[in-house]
KOLVEX-754347 format. One line per field, with one value per residue (C-alpha): residue number from 1; residue in three letters; x, y, z. Coordinates in pm, 1 decimal, always signed. Example, Ala and Ser with C-alpha at 12.3 -4.5 7.8 and 13.67 -1.06 7.14 Angstrom:
2
num	c(1; 2);
residuo	c(ALA; SER);
x	c(+1230.0; +1367.0);
y	c(-450.0; -106.0);
z	c(+780.0; +714.0);
// end
This chain:
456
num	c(1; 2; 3; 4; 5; 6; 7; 8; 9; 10; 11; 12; 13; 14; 15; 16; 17; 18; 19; 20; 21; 22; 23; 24; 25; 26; 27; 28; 29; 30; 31; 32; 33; 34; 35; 36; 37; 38; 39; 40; 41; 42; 43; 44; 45; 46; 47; 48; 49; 50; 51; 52; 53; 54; 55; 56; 57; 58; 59; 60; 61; 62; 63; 64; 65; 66; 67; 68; 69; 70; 71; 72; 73; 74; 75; 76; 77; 78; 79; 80; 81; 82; 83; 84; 85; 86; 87; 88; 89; 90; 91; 92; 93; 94; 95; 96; 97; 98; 99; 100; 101; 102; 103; 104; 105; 106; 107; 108; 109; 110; 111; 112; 113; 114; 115; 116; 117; 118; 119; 120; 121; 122; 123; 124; 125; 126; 127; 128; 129; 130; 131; 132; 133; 134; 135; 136; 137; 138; 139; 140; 141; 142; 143; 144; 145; 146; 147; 148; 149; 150; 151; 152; 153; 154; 155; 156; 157; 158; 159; 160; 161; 162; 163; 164; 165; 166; 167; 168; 169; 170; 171; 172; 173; 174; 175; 176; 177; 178; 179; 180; 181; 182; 183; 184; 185; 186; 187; 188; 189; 190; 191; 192; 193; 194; 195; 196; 197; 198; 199; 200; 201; 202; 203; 204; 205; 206; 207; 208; 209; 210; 211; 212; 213; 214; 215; 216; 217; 218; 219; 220; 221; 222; 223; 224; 225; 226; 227; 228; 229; 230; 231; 232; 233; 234; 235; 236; 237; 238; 239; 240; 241; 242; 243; 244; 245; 246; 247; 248; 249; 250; 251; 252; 253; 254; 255; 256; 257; 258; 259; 260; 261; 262; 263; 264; 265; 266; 267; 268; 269; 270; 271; 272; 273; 274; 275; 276; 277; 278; 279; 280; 281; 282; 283; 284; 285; 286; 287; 288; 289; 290; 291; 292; 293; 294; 295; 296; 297; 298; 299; 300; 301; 302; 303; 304; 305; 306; 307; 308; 309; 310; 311; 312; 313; 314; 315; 316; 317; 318; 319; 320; 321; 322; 323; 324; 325; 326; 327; 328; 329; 330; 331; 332; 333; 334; 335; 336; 337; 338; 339; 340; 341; 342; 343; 344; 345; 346; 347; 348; 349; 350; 351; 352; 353; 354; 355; 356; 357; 358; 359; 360; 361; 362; 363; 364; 365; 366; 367; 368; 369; 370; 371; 372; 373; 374; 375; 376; 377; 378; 379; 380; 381; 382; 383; 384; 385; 386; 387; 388; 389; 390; 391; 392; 393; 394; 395; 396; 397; 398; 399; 400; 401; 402; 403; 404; 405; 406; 407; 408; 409; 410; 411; 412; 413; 414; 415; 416; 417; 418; 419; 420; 421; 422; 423; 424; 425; 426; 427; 428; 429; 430; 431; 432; 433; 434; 435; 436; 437; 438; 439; 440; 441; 442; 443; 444; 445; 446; 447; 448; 449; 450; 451; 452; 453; 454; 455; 456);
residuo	c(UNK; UNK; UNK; UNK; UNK; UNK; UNK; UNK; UNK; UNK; UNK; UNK; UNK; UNK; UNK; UNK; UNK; UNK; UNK; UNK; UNK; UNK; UNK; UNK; UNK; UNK; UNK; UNK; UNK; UNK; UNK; UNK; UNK; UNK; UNK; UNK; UNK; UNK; UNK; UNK; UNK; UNK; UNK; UNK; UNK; UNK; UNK; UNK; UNK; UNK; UNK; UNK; UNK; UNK; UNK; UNK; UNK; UNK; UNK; UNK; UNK; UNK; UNK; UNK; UNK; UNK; UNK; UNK; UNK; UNK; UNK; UNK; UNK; UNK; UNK; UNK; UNK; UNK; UNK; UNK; UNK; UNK; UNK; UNK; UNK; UNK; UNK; UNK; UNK; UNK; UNK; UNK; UNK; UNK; UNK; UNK; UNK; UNK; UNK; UNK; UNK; UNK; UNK; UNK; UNK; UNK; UNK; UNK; UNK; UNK; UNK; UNK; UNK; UNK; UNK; UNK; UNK; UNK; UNK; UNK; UNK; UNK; UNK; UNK; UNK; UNK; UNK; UNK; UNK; UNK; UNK; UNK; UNK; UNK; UNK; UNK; UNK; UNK; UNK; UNK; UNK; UNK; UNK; UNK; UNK; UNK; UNK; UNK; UNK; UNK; UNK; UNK; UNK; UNK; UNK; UNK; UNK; UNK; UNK; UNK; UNK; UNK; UNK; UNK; UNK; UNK; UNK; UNK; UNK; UNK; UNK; UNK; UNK; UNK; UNK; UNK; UNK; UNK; UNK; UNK; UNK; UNK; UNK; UNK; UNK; UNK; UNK; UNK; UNK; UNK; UNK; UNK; UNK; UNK; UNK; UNK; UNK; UNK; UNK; UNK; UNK; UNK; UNK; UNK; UNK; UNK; UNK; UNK; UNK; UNK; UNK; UNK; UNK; UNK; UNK; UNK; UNK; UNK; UNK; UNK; UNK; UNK; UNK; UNK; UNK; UNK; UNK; UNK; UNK; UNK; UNK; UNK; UNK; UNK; UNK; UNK; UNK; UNK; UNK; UNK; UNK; UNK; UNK; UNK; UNK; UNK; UNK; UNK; UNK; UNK; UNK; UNK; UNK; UNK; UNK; UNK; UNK; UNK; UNK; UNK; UNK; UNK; UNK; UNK; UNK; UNK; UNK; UNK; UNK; UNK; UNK; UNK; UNK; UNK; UNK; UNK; UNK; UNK; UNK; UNK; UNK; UNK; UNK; UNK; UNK; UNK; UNK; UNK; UNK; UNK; UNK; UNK; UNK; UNK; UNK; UNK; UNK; UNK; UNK; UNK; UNK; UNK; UNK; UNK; UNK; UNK; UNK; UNK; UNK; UNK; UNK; UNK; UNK; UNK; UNK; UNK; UNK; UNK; UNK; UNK; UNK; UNK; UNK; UNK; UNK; UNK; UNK; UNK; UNK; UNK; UNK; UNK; UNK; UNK; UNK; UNK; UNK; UNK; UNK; UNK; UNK; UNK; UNK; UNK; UNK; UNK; UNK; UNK; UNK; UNK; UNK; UNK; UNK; UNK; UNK; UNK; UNK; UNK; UNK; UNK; UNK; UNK; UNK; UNK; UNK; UNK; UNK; UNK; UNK; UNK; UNK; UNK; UNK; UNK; UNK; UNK; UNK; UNK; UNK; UNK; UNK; UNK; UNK; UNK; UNK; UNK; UNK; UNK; UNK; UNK; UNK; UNK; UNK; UNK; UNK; UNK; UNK; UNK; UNK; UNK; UNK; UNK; UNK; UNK; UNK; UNK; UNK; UNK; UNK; UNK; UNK; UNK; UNK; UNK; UNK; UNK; UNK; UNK; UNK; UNK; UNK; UNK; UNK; UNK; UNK; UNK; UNK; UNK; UNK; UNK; UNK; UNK; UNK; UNK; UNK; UNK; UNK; UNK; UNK; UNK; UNK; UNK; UNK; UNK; UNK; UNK; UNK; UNK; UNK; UNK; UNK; UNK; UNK; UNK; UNK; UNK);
x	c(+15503.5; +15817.9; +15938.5; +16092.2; +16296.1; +16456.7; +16833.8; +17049.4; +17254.3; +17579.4; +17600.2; +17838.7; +17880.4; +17862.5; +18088.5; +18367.1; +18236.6; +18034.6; +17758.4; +17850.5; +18202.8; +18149.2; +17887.6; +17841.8; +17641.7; +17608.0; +17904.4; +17802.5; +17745.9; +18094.0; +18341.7; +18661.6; +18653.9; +18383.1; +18614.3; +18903.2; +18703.4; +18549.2; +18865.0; +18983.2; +18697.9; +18792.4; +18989.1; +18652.6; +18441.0; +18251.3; +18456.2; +18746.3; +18465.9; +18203.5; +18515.3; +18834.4; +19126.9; +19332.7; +19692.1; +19967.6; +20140.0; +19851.2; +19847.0; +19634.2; +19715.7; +19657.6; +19453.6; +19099.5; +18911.5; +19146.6; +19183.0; +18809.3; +18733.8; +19037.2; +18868.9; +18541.4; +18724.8; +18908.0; +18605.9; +18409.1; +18699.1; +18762.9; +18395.9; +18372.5; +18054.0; +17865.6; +17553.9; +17253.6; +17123.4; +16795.0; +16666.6; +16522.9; +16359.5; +16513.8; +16239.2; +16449.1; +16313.6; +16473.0; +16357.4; +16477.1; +16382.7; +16299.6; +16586.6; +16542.3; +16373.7; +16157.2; +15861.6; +16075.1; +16276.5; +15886.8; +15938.9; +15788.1; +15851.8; +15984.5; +16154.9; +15948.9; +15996.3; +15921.7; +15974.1; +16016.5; +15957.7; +16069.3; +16208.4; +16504.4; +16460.8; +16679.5; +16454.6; +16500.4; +16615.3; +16441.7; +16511.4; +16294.1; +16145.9; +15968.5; +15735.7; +15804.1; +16083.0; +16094.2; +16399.9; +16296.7; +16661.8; +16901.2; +17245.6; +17624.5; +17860.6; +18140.2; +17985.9; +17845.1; +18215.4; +18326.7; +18042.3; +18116.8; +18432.7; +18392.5; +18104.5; +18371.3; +18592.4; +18393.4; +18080.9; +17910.8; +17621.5; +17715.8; +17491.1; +17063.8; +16900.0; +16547.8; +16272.5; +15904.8; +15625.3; +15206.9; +15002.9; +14707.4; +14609.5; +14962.1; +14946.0; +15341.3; +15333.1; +15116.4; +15373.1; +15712.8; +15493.5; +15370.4; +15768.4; +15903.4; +15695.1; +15791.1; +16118.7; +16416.5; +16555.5; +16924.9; +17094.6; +17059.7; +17247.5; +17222.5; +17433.6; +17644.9; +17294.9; +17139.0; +16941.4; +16812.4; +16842.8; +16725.6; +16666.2; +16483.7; +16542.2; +16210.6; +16255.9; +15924.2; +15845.3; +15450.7; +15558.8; +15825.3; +15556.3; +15283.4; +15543.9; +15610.8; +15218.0; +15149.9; +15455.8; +15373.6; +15141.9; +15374.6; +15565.5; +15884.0; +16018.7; +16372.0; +16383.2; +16793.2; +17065.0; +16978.1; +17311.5; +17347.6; +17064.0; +17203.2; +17521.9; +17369.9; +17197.4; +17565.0; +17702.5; +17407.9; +17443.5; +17835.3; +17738.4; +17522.6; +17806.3; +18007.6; +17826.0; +17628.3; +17258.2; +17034.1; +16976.6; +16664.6; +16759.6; +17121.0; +17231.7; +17336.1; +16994.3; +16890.6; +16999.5; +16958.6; +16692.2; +16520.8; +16156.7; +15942.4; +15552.8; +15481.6; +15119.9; +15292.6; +15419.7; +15715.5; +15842.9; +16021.5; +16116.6; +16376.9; +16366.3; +16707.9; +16730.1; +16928.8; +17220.3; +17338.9; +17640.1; +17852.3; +17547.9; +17624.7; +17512.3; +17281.6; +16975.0; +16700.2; +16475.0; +16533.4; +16436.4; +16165.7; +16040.8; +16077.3; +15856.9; +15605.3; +15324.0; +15376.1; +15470.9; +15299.4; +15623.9; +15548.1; +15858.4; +15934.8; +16177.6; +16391.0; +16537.8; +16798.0; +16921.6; +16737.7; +16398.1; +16536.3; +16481.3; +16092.3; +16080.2; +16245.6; +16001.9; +15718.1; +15866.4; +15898.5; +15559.4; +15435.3; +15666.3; +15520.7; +15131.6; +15125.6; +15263.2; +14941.0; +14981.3; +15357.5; +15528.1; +15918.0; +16135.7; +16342.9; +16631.7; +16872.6; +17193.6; +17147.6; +17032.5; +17126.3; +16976.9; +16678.5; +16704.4; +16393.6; +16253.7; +16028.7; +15760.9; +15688.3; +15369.8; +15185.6; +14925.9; +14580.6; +14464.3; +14836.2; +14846.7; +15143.6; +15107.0; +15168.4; +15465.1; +15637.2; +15551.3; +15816.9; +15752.4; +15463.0; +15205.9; +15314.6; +15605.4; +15451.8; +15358.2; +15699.5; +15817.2; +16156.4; +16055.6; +15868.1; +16222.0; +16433.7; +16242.5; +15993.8; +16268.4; +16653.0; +16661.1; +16441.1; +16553.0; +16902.9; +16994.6; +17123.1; +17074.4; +17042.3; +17368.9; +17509.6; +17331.7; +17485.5; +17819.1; +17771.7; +17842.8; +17621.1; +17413.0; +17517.4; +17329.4; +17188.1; +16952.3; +16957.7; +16746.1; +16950.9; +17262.2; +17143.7; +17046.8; +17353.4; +17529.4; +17396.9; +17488.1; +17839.4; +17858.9; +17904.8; +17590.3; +17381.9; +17067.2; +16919.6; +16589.9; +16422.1; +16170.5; +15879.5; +15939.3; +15759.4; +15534.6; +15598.6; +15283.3; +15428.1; +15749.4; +15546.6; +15306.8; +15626.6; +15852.0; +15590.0; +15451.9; +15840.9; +15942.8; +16235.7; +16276.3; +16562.3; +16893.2; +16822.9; +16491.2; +16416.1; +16606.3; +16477.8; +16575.7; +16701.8; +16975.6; +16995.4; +17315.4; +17558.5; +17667.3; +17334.7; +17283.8; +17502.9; +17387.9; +17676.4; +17567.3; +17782.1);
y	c(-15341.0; -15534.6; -15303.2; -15528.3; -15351.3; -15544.0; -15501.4; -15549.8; -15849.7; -15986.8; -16309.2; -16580.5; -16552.1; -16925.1; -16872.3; -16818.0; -17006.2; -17305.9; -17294.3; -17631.5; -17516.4; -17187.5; -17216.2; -17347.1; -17429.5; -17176.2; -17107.7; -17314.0; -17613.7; -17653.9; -17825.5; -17886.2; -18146.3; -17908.8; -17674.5; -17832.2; -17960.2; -17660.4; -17505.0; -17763.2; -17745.4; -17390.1; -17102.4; -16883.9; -17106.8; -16877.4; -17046.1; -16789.7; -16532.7; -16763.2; -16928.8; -16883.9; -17069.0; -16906.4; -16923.6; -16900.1; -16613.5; -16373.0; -16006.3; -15741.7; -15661.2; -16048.5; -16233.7; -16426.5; -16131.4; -15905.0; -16197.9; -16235.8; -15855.3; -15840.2; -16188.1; -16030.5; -15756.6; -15936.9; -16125.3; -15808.3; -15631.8; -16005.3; -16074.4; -16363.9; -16256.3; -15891.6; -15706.0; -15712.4; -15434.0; -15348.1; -15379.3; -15703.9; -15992.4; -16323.7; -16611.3; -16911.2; -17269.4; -17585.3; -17952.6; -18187.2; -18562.2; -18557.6; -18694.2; -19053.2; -18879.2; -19064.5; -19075.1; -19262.9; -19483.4; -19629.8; -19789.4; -19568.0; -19693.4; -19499.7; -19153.3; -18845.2; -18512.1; -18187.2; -17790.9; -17561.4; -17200.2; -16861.5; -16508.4; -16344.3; -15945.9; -15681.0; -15647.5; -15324.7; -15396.6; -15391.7; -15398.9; -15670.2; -15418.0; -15279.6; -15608.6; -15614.2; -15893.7; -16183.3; -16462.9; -16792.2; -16835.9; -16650.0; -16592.7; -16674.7; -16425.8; -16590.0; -16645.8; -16266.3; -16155.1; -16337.6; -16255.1; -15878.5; -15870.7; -16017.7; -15818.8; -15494.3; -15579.4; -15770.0; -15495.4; -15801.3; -16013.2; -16366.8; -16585.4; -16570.3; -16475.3; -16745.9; -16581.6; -16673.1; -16514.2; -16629.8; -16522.6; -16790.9; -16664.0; -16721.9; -16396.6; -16352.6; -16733.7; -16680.3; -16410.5; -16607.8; -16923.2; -16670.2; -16543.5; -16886.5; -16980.1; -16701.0; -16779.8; -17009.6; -17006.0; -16796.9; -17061.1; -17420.0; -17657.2; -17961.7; -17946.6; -18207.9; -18337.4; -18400.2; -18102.3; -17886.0; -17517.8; -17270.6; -16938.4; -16687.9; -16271.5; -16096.9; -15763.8; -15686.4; -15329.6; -15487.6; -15822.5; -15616.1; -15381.4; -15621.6; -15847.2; -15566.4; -15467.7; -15854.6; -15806.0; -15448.8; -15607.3; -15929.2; -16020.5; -16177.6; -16485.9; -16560.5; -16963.2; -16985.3; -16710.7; -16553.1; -16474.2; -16339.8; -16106.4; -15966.9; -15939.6; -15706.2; -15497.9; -15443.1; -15301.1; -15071.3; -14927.2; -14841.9; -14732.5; -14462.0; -14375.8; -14381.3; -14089.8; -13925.0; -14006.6; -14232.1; -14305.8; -14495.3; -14558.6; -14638.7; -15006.9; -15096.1; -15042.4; -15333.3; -15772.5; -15965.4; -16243.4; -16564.2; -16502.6; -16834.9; -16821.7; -17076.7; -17141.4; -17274.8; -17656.9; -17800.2; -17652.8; -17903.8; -17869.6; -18201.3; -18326.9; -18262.3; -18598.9; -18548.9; -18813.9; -18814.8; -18922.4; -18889.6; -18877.1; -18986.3; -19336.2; -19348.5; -19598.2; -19653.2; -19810.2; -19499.2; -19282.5; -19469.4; -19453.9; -19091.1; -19050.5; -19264.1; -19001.0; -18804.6; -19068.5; -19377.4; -19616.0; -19804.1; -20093.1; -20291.7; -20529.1; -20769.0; -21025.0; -21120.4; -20864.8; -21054.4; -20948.6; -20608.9; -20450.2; -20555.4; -20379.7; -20089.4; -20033.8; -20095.2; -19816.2; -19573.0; -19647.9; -19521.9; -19231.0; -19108.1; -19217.4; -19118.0; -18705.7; -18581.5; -18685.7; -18553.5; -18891.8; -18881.7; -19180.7; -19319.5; -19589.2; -19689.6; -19904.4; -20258.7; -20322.7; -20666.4; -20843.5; -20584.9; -20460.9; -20246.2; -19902.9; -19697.8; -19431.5; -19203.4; -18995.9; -18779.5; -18954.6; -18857.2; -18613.7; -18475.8; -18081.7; -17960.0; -17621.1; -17832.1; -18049.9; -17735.8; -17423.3; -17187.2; -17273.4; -17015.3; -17186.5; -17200.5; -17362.6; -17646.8; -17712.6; -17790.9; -18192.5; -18023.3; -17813.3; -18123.0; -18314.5; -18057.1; -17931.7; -18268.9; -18520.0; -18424.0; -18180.6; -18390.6; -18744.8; -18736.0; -18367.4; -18220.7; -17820.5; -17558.4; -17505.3; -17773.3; -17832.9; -17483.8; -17602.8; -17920.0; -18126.0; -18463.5; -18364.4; -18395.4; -18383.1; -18605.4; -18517.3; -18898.3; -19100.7; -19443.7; -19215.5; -19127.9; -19519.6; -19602.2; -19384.7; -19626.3; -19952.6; -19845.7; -19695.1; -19369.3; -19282.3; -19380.0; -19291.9; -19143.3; -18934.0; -18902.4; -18622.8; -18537.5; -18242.8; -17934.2; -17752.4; -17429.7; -17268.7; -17348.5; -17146.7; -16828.5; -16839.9; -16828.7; -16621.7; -16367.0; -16360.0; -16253.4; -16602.9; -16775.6; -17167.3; -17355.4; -17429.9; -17701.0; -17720.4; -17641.4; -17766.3; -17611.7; -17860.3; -17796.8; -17489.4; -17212.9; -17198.3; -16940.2; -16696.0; -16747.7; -16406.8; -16133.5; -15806.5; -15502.8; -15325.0; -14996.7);
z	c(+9284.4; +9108.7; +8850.2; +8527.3; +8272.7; +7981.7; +7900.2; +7627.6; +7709.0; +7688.5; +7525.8; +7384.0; +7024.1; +6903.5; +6584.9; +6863.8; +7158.5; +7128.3; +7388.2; +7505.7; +7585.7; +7749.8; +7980.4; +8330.8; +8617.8; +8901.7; +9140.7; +9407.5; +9254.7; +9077.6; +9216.7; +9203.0; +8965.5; +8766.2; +8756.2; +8581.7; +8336.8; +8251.6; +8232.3; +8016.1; +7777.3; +7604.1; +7704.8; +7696.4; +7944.1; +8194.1; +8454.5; +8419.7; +8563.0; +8761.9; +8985.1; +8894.3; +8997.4; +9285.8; +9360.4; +9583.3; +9405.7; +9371.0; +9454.8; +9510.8; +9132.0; +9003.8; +9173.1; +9104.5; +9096.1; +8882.8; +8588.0; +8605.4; +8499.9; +8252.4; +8071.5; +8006.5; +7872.8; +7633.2; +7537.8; +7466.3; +7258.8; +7087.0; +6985.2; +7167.5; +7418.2; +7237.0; +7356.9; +7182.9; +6951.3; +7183.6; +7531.4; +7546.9; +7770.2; +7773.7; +7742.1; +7894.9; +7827.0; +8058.8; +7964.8; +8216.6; +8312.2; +8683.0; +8904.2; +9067.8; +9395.1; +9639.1; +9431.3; +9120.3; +9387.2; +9498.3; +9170.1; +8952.1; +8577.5; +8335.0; +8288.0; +8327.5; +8116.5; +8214.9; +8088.1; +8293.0; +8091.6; +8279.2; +8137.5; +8211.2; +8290.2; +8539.9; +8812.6; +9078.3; +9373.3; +9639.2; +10078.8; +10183.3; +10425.5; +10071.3; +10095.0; +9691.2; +9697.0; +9967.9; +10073.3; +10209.9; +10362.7; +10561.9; +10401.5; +10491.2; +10484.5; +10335.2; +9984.6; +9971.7; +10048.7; +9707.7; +9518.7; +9624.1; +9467.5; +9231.0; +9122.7; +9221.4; +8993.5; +8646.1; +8740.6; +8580.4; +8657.7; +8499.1; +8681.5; +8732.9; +9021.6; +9009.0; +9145.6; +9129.9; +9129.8; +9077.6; +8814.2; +8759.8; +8442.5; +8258.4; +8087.9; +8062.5; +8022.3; +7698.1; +7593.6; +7583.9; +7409.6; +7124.3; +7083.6; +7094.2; +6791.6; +6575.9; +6611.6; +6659.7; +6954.9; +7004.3; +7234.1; +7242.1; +7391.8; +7668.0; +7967.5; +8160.9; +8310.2; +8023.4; +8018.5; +7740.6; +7775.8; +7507.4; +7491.5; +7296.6; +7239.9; +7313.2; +7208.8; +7043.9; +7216.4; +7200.0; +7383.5; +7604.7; +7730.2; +7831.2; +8024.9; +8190.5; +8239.4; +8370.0; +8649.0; +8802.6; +9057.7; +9132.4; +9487.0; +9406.1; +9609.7; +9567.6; +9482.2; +9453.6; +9485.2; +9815.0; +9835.1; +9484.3; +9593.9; +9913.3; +9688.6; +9446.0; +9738.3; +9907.2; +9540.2; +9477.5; +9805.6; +9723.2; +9385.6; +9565.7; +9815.0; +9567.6; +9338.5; +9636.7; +9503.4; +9409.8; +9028.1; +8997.3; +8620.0; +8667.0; +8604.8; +8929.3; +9076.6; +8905.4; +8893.3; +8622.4; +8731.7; +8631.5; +8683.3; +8692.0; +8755.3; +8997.4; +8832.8; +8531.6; +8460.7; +8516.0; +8853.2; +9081.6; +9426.2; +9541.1; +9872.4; +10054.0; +10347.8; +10599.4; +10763.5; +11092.3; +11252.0; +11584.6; +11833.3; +12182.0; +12300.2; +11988.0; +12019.9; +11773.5; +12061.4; +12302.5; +12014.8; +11934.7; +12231.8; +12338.3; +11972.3; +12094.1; +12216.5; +11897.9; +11599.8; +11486.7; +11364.0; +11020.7; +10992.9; +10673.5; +10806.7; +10632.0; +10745.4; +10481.7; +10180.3; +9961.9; +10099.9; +10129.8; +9782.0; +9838.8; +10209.6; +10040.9; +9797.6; +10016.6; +10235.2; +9979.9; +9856.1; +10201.7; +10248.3; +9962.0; +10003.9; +10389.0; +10277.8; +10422.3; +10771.9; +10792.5; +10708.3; +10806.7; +10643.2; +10872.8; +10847.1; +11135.3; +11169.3; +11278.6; +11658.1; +11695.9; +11361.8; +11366.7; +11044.3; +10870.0; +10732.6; +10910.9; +10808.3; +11093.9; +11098.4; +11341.4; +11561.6; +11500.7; +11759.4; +11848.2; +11865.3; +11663.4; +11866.6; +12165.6; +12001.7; +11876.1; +12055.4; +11968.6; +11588.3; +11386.2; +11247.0; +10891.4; +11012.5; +11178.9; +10873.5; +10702.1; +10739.8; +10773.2; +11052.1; +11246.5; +11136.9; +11310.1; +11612.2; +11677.2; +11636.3; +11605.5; +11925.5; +12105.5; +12032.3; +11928.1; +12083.9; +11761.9; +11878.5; +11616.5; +11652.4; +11603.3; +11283.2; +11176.6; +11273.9; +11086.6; +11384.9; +11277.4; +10976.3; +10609.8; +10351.4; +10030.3; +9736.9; +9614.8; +9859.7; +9763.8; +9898.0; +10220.6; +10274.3; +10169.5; +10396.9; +10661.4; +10496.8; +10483.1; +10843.2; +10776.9; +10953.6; +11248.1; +11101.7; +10757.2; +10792.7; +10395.0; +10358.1; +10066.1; +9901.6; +9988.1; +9777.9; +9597.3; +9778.9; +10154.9; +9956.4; +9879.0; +10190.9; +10424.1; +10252.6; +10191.7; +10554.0; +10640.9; +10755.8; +10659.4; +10586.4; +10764.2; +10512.0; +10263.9; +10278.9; +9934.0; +9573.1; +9284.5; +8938.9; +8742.6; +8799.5; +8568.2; +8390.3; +8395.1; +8110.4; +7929.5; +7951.1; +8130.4; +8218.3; +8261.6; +8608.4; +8549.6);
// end
């Protein structure tokens, strides 16, 4: 069973910190350029904490970690982030306009809206042998090494954990709606992506118990921050080396985490496409034809760049109404003046056990997996390992960018994928399988510094 406690959070104090200035997105996704503009933006922005800058002349004494822990110090003595008066649950509301994925670029008119509505809560921590919390993804170890100390030194949690779990009667759903309406909501603010965050204290002992009732029997899956997970598990286990037993009620036994019931609206999973470069002796017609007892080929030519944007959305169009019999975009360079789109799907009749043995049968039924194991090794000879070593794959969210990275010669072929569905998430995760890198993107991310929960 997951156990769910509230906490009494850390948060920004607008009258000293602006919401807009202090907060950021998670770790991973800032970059450089992020980064100096979030340090730009005000001396308190999370991104003194969340990634710090490092230099040349640090020390074991001063050094990214060290300035991290003594800034959330001096925020805490200065006013500028304070803890709430009483254990509490977080309800945390995102509206977003879905990004221009495959669906929109088949010319779809019009933005779409959506909220996405989770809570925040410290959930224990649990070995994934306990069959209570599940990954979908194996980890790195380079990331969990940072996160570690960092997490040594600021004995913070700064940024969410998004987890999901399924409750078709939207009990805890029901909850957060009833709390939202009584009040106004504590933070408000929209980030650099246009999207609207807000967030609401829930610390009604009535609504704070029956959250907690509604989760007892849940399975958590984590959506994003596998490696913030594994992160937390490494620093509870030194926290009980550290004082020789295990404290069940002691902070560190628990993470601060998103949780986000997959029954309720506004969930989106992006497709992540994948573009390849630096295969040997690559041919489009070879590959075609080594494909040809497995995939039907779909082409929308055209002939001149004027017919293009109409072949374009024709293909898209089909990518997106073939999804149920495994469609695969797929766009090569020029052979000769040969230029099209192509939607591959499965022939009727073809055994996936047969096309991928060595793949479990919820597998087989990921378009990533069929991408990976029925086409890459097979066609183009990009081995496991050298997708791990990036050797020819990068990566695009935006479709348009991984079709442009064949216009422009960067790439020898672009491969554009459907999203997969939240369900496939839970079935696989919870059977104990894991899903190969990048083959989910939840949107939008859950900022940082929202809420921060003290694990000492």
């Amino acid at each position: 069973m997951a156990q769910i406690y509230p906490f009494r959070a850390f948060r920004y104090n607008p009258a000293s910190a602006p919401f807009e200035r202090v907060l950021t997105q998670p770790y991973d996704k800032i970059s450089p350029a992020m980064q100096e503009k979030y340090y730009a933006t005000d001396p308190h922005n999370l991104i003194s904490v969340e990634k710090g800058r490092a230099y040349p002349t640090d020390t074991p004494q001063n050094n990214v970690y060290t300035r991290a822990a003594a800034a959330i110090e001096d925020w805490i003595r200065g006013n500028v982030i304070a803890q709430d008066p009483a254990p509490s649950f977080y309800s945390y509301m995102q509206e977003y306009t879905v990004p221009s994925t495959v669906a929109r670029a088949a010319g779809t008119q019009g933005e779409e809206r959506r909220t996405r509505r989770g809570f925040i809560g410290a959930g224990k921590l649990e070995e994934y042998s306990a069959g209570v919390v599940f990954r979908h993804e194996h980890t790195l170890s380079g990331p969990k090494a940072d996160r570690l100390e960092l997490l040594r030194h600021t004995k913070t949690h700064t940024g969410q954990l998004f987890t999901l779990y399924s409750d078709s009667q939207r009990r805890i759903d029901a909850i957060l709606e009833e709390a939202e309406s009584a009040a106004a909501p504590a933070t408000e603010m929209r980030d650099e992506y246009g999207v609207v965050h807000r967030l609401w204290v829930v610390a009604d002992p009535r609504r704070v118990a029956a959250i907690q009732q509604a989760m007892d029997d849940q399975k958590l899956v984590i959506a994003d921050g596998h490696h913030r997970y594994e992160t937390a598990l490494n620093y509870r286990n030194e926290c009980r080396a550290r004082t020789g037993k295990i404290d069940t009620g002691a902070a560190f036994e628990r993470a601060m985490m998103t949780f986000v019931n997959t029954r309720s609206e506004g969930l989106t999973i992006l497709p992540t496409h994948r573009v390849a470069a630096h295969i040997h002796d690559f041919s489009w017609t070879a590959v075609r034809r080594h494909l040809e007892p497995w995939f039907t080929a779909e082409a929308f030519p055209f002939p001149s760049e004027e017919k293009k944007s109409e072949a374009r959305k024709n293909f898209f169009a089909r990518l997106v109404g073939a999804r149920e019999k495994r469609a695969i975009g797929v766009y090569p360079a020029t052979e000769g003046q040969k230029r099209a789109f192509y939607v591959l799907t499965v022939r009727e009749g073809v055994s996936l056990a047969q096309m991928l043995p060595n793949v479990s049968p919820l597998q087989r039924e990921l378009d990533v997996v069929l991408l990976h194991e029925g086409i890459l090794e097979p066609a183009l000879g990009i081995t496991p390992q050298a997708v791990t070593a990036e050797a020819n794959l990068t990566y695009e969210r935006e479709a348009s960018a991984a079709l442009e990275a064949v216009d422009r010669g960067r790439a020898q072929i672009s491969f554009l994928l459907n999203p997969c569905g939240v369900e496939q998430v839970m079935k696989i995760a919870t059977a104990g399988e894991v899903m190969p890198q990048k083959s989910t993107d939840f949107f939008p991310k859950l900022l940082s510094g929202i809420a921060m929960y003290r694990a000492e």
